[in-house]
N, C-alpha and C positions, 0 to 999 in steps of 0.2 A: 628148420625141421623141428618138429616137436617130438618131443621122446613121453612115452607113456610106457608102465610096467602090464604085466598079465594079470595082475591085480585090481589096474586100474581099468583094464577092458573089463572086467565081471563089472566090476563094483559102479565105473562111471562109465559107462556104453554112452552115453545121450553127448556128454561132454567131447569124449576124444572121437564120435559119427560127425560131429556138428564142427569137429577142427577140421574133419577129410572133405567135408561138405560143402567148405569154404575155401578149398583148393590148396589145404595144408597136406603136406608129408610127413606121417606118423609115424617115429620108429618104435619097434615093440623091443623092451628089454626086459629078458627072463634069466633071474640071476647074475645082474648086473652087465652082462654080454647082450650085445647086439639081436635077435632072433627074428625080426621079420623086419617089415617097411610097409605101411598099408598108404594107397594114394585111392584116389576117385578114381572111377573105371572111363570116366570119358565126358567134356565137357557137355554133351547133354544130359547127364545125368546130376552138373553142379544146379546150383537152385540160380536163378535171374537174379541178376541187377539192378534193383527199380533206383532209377534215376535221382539225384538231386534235384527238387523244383526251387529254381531261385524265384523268389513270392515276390522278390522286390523289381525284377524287371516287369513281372507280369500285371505288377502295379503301373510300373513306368510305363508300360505300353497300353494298358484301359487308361488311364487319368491324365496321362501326360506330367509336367510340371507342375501343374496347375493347382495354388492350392485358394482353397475357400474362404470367402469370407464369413464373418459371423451370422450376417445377414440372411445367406447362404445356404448356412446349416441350420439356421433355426427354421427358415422357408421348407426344407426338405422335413426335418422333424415334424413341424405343424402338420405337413400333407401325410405325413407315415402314422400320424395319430389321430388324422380323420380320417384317415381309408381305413383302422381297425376301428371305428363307431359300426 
């Protein structure tokens, strides 16, 4: 649980909205005592998860194992620099 002062709600609102936002428990201390708990009001209102993309299977699964030869690459290059003539 994260503790923040009534100080620090004036002063850094964006800081301690963006700790509850992320499914932390805020407690508020006014004069060094305990005085509220702020949490998020309900998981629709937390912000989405966007996924990790692992880039390297999605490699392994277009290209397979398969790697080039020089021949290969220079063949694709030549064609990519006469299709922009």
């Amino acid at each position: 649980m994260k503790t923040a002062t009534v100080a620090d709600l004036r002063n850094n609102f964006r800081r301690v909205s963006a700790w509850i936002e992320h499914g932390e428990t805020v407690q508020i201390v006014k004069r060094r005592r305990a005085f509220a708990r702020l949490t998020a009001e309900g998981a629709s209102h937390s912000p989405a998860r966007v996924p990790k993309i692992d880039f390297m299977a999605q490699l392994r699964e277009v290209r397979g194992n398969r790697l080039f030869s020089e021949a290969e690459v220079k063949a694709v290059r030549d064609a990519e620099l006469e299709a922009d003539l």
